[in-house]
N, C-alpha and C positions, 0 to 999 in steps of 0.2 A: 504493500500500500504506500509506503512511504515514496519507492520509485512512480508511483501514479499520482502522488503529490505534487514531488518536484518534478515533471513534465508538464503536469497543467498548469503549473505556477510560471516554468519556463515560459510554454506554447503564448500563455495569457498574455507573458509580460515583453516578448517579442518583440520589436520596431515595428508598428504601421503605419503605410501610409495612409493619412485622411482623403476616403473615397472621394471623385465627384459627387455619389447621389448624396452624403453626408455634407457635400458645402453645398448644394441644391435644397435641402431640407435645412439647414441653419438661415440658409436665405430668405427661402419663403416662410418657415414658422419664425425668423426670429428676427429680420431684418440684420442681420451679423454679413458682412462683407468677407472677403476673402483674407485683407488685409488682420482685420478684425477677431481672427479668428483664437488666434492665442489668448487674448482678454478675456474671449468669450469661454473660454476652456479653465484660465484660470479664478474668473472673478462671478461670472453669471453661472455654471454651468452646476458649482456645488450643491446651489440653491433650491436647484431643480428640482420637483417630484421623481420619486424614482419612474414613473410612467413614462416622463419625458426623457428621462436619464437616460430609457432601455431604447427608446428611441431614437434620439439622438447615432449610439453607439451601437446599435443593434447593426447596421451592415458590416462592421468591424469586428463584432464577434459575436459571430453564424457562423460557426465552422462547417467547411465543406467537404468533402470525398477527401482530398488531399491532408485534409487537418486530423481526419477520421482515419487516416491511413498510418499518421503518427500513433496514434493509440492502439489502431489493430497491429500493427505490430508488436506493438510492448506487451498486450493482453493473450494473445493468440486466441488460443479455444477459451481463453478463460472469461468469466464474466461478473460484471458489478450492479449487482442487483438495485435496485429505486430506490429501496430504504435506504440506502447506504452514502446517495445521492445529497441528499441535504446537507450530511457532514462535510462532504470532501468541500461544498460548496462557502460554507460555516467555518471551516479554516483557514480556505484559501481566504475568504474577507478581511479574517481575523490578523493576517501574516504581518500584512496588510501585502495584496496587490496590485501592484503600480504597470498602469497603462505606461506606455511608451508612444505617441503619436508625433508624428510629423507631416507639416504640410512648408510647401517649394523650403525644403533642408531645414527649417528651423525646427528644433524638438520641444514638448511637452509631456510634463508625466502628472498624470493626474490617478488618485489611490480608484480601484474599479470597485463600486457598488456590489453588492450579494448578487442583484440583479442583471448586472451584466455579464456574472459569472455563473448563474444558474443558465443565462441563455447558453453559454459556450457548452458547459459540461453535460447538461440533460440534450443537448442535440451530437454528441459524441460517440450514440452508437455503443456504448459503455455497456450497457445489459444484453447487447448480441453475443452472437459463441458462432462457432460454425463446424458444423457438425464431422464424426472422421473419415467420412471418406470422402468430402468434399476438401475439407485438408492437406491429406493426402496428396491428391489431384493438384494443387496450387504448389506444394511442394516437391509441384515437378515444376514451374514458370521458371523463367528466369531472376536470379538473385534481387535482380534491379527493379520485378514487379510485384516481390509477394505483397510486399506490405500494401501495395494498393491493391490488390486481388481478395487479400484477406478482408481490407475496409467491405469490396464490393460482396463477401462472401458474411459479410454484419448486417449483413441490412436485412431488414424486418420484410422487404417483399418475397423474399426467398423462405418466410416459414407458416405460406399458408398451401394449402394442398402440396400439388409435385408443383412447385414451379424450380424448386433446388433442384430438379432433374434437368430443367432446360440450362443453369448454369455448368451444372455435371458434364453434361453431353458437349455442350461448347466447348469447354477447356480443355478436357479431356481428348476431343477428337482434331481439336485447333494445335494443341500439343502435339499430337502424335502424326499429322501429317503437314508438322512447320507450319500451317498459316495463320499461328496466332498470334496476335499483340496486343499491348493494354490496349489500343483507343478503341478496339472493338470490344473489348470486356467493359470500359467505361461505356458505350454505345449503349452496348446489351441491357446495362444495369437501368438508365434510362428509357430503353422502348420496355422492358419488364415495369416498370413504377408508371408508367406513363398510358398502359394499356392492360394490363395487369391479369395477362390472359393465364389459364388454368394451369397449363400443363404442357408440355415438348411438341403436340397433334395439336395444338390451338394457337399457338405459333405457327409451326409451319404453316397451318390454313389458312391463315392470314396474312402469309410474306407477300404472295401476289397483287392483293387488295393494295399492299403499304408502296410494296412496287409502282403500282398503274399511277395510283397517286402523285408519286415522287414525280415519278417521271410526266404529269402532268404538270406539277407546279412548275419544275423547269423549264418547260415548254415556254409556259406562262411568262415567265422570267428572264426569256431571252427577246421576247417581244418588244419592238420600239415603244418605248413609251410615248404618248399622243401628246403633242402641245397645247397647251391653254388657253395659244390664239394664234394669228394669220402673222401679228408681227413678230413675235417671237422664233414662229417655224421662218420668215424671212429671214430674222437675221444667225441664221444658223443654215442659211441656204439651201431651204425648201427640204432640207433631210434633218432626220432627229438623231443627233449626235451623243445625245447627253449618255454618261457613262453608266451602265447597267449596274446592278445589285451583285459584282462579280462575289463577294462575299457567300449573300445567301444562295448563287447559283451553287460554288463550291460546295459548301455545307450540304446540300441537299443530294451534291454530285456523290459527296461521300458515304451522305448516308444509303443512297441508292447502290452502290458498289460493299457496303458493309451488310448487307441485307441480301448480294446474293452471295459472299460467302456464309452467313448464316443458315443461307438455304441449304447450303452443298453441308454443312456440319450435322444441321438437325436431321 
């Protein structure tokens, strides 16, 4: 326990940068400028209700797959049940920990709230385990993926019916005939939470659907976009130049190329 102490304490106490959407909500909830920002951290911010506290700081500490990947490493199989929760939360307060924030190079520490540390730790995937022959399986990846394999092997979508078979079957056969890599296990974990289908046969029924799809919206997305008027399309010389969504074409390119090796696994 002690090394899940001092990790959270670490993880908590870390350098961040101060998000865009956090100087976009100090803006419009507080009228605080970008300049302004330290004052506001150091003089207004203690004052705060903790409601606004967890808000404020809440995009900064929501840990994500990668922060959840720190801990499934250090936990493996093992797991930290909700009771247990409130304490680790109740210490860390008490240590006292200190945020670390920076916005363009200048630093701020300000001591973090119960509240902004109950956000971090209860979204940590702390009470997952992953079962041993899914385990197993993962300790065959490579060195460089378990810890985030294990995170995607914690998540709570994986222990309702078989859907731990569709992770099984992926890994397992993505390993054994070389075409695996994390970005398609992070994929995977995403269309699983996102569609939340039963079982290995409810999946594959549904690749061709997700397929037609894709490959519609791309369609869609290479299309000229239409001008808003006559003088516009003139001065742009009667053709629509402006630069397309090359971004979400790709994304979608990928996700359509990651969906049929999914096909060929399941």
């Amino acid at each position: 326990m002690h090394r899940l102490m001092d990790r959270l304490a670490a993880e908590l106490e870390r350098p961040r940068e101060v998000t865009p959407q956090v100087l976009r909500h100090l803006d419009g909830a507080y009228g605080v400028e970008r300049a302004d920002i330290g004052s506001f951290l150091k003089d207004r911010l203690p004052h705060l209700e903790d409601l606004e506290h967890d808000l404020i700081l809440s995009p900064l500490f929501t840990p994500r797959l990668p922060d959840q990947a720190i801990f499934a490493e250090l936990l493996g199989t093992d797991s930290i049940p909700r009771a247990q929760w409130p304490g680790l939360v109740g210490e860390l307060a008490t240590r006292p920990t200190t945020a670390h924030l920076s916005v363009d190079r200048e630093s701020y520490e300000l001591p973090l709230r119960a509240v902004s540390i109950e956000r971090f730790v209860n979204r940590l995937r702390l009470d997952g385990t992953i079962s041993p022959a899914l385990s197993e399986i993962v300790n065959r990846a490579p060195a460089q993926d378990q810890a985030m394999l294990k995170a995607i092997a914690r998540r709570a979508v994986w222990e309702s019916g078989d859907r731990e078979e569709i992770l099984k079957r992926y890994l397992s056969r993505s390993l054994s005939d070389a075409s695996y890599n994390i970005s398609d296990a992070v994929r995977l974990l995403g269309l699983i939470e996102d569609y939340q289908p039963a079982d290995v046969a409810t999946v594959a029924a549904r690749i061709p659907r997700w397929q037609k799809a894709l490959e519609g919206d791309i369609a869609a997305a290479q299309l000229p976009k239409p001008f808003f008027s006559e003088s516009i399309k003139e001065m742009h010389g009667g053709d629509d130049h402006r630069q397309q969504d090359e971004a979400r074409i790709v994304s979608k390119q990928e996700q359509l190329e990651f969906l049929s090796r999914l096909q060929k696994e399941l």
